[in-house]
N, C-alpha and C positions, 0 to 999 in steps of 0.2 A: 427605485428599490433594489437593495442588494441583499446576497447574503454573507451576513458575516458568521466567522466561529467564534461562537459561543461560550465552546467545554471541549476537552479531549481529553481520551482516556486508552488504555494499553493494556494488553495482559495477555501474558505466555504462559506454558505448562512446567509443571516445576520439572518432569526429566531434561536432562541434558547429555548430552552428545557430543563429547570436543573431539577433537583431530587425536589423541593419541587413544580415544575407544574404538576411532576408527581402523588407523595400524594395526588392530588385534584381529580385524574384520575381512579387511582387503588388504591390497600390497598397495599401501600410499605410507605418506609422512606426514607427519604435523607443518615441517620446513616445507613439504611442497605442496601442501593446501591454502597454506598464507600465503604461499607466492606469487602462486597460480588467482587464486579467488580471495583474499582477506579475510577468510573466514577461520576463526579460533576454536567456537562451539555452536552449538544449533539446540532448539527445544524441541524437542518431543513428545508430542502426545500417548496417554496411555491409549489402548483399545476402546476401554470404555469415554474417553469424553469425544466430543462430537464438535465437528466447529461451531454450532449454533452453542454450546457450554462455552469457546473463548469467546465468541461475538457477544454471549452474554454479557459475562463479566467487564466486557471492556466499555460496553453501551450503559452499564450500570452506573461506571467510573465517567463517562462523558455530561452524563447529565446530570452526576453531583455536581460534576467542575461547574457546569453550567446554570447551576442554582434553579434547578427549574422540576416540576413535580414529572414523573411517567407520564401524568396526563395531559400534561401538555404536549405533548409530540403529538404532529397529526401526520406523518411519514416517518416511515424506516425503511431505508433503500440499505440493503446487502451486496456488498462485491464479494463472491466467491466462485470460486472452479471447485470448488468441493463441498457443495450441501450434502445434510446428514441422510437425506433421502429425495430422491430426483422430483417426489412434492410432498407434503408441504415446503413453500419454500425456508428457509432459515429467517428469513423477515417475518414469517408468520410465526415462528417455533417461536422465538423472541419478541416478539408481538405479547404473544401469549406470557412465555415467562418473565419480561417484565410489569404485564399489568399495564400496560400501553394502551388501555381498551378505545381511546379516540383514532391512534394510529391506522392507517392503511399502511402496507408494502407490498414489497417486491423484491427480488436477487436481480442484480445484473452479473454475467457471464463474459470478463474481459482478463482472465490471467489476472498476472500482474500486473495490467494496466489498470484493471478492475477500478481500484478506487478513484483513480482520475475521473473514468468516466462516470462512477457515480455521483461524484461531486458535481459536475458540470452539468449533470441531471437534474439534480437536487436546488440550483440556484438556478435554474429555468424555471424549476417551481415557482419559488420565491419571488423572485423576479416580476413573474405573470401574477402575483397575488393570490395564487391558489392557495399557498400552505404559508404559514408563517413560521412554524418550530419544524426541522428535520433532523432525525438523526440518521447519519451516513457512516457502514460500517465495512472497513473492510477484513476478512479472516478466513483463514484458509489451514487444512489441515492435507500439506503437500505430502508431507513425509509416509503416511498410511499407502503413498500411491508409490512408494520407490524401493527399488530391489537395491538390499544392503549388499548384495554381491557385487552391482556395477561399481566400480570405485570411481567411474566420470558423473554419476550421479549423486549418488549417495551423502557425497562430500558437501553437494550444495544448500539442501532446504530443511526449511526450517517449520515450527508449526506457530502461529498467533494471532492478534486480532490487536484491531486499534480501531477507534470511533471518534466523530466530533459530532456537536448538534450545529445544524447550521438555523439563525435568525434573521427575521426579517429585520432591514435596517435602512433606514432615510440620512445613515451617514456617509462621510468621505471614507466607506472601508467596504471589507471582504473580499469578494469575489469578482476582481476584474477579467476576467476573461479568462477563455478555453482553448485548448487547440487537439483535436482528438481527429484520429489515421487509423487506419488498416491498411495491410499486403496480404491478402488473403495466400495471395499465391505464394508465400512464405509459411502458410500454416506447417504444411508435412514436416518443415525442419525442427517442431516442438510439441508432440503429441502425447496427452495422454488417453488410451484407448479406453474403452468402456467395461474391459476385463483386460488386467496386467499392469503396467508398470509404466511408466515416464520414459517416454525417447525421446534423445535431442540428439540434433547433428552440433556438435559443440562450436566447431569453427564457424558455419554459419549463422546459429543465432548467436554470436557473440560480433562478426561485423556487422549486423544487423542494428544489435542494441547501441552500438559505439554511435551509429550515422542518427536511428531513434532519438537518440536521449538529446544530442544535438540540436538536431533538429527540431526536436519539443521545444528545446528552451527556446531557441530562435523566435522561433513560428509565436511561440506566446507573447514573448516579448513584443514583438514587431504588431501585432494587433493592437495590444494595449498600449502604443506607443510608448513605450520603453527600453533603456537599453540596457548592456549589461551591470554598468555604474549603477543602476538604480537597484541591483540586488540586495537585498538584507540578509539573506540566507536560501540556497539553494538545498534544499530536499530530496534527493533523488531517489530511484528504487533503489536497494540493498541487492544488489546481486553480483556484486563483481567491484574488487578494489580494483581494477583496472580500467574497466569500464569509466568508474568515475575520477578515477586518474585523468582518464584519457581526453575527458572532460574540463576537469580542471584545469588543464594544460593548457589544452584548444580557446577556453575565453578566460585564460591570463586571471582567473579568479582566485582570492587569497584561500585558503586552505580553511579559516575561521570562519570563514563565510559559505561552505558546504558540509553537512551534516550526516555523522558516517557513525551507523552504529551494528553494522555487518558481522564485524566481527566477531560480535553476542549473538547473535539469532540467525544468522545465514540468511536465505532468501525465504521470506514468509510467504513472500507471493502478494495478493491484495492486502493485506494487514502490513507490509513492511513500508510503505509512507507516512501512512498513519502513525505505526508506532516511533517511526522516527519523530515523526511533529509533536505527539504526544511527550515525549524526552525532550524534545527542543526547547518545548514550553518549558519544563520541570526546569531544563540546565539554563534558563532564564534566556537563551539564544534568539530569541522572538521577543521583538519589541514592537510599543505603540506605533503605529504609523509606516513602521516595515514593509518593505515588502519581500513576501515569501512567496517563490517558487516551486513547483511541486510538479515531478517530470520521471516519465517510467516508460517500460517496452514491458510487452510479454507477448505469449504465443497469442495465434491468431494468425499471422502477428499483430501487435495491436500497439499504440504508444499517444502518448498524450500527458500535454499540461494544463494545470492552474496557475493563476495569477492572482496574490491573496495582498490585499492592505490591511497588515493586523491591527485589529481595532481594539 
């Protein structure tokens, strides 16, 4: 038994924030936030919506795609580092607001690793025969945490959410394998405290994520016995065109075959895998039989992959 995806679905806040509302705000440029990070513009949420409103929307859109009623889910697992109140959790808020009444959940607490390790959650489920329909969400509303004055911050996150439902399946597809790490003792270098604003040591968590992201792919690969040849499309977090430069270099991977939509939403945080697969799907980039990749870092520090057979 595996689980495969089902449905995905996306969705951001209509503000937006590019690099030249930034230059009005702090001493940057449009020329040196592309440079530096590949980021063009970012979404921002108002005041009033809450990230259990994009997890809504997005978990809405997952299980049209997936042709399946609210009542069929019997799990919703939430990645986020920003629920709308420290309980209930956002799995429960959306529980609620979709009409889910068969559902259990839960929030997992992994940054932007977040939805990796919900996924790898979610198909243990499956897997073991517990659950047969899940939906697994990740959404994060980063930007409510960051001081528009820092210009090392400010420039990078973004606000959204992305979902898929994962199914129980007796085919040659889904979810081949996982590979999920921690360095605790790297947390300090990327905190957000409990009152104030995001601090990062910039240089550090950036060779961090470089050896991370790496690393994931590797480590997945090498489990599922696979190699790089066998990539259909690589997915990585959205956090840095450099990063995933530095990536694409390193395993000699065509540029078609890694999937970069940074540049629109900046770092979403747990929602920025997802929304990218979500688009992958849309720009037809995922095909039958594929295999897709899905590999990220965030604080904690924390980093880990999937290994998906699209079915």
């Amino acid at each position: 038994m595996r689980a495969r995806i089902l449905g995905t679905g996306s969705f951001v806040p209509q503000g937006v924030v590019t690099n030249l509302d930034l230059e009005k705000k702090v001493e940057t440029s449009d020329e040196w936030i592309r440079a530096r990070t590949g980021i063009i513009e970012r979404r921002v949420s108002d005041e009033k919506t809450a990230t259990s409103d994009l997890a809504y929307e997005a978990s809405k859109r997952a299980i049209e795609s997936a042709k399946l009623s609210k009542k069929d889910i019997e799990l919703i697992i939430v990645a986020t580092c920003t629920p709308d109140v420290l309980f209930p959790s956002v799995a429960c808020v959306i529980q609620d607001k979709l009409g889910a009444t068969n559902a259990a959940g839960f929030d997992v607490s992994a940054a932007c690793s977040g939805f990796n390790f919900a996924m790898s959650v979610a198909s243990k489920y499956i897997e073991t025969g517990t659950y047969k329909n899940i939906l697994v969400v990740g959404a994060d509303t980063l930007t409510k945490y960051v001081d528009w004055k820092d210009r090392n911050i400010c420039i990078l996150f973004g606000d959204g959410a992305g979902a898929v439902v994962l199914q129980a399946t007796n085919e040659d597809c889904g979810i081949l394998g996982s590979y999920l790490k921690v360095k605790g003792e790297g947390g300090k270098f990327l905190v957000m405290p409990q009152k104030g604003f995001i601090c990062m040591d910039g240089k550090e968590v950036f060779k961090f994520a470089v050896r991370a992201l790496e690393e994931s792919v590797l480590e997945v690969l090498r489990l599922t016995n696979l190699s790089m040849s066998n990539i259909g499309l690589l997915i990585p977090h959205q956090a840095n065109i450099r990063i995933i430069d530095h990536v694409i270099k390193k395993f000699n991977l065509p540029k078609d075959k890694v999937y970069v939509n940074l540049q629109k939403y900046g770092n979403t945080s747990a929602a920025s895998i997802p929304i990218a697969l979500d688009e992958a799907v849309a720009d037809k980039k995922v095909h039958k039989g594929g295999i897709v990749v899905l590999a990220g870092f965030g604080a904690g520090l924390t980093y880990g992959a999937n290994v998906i057979r699209w079915g």
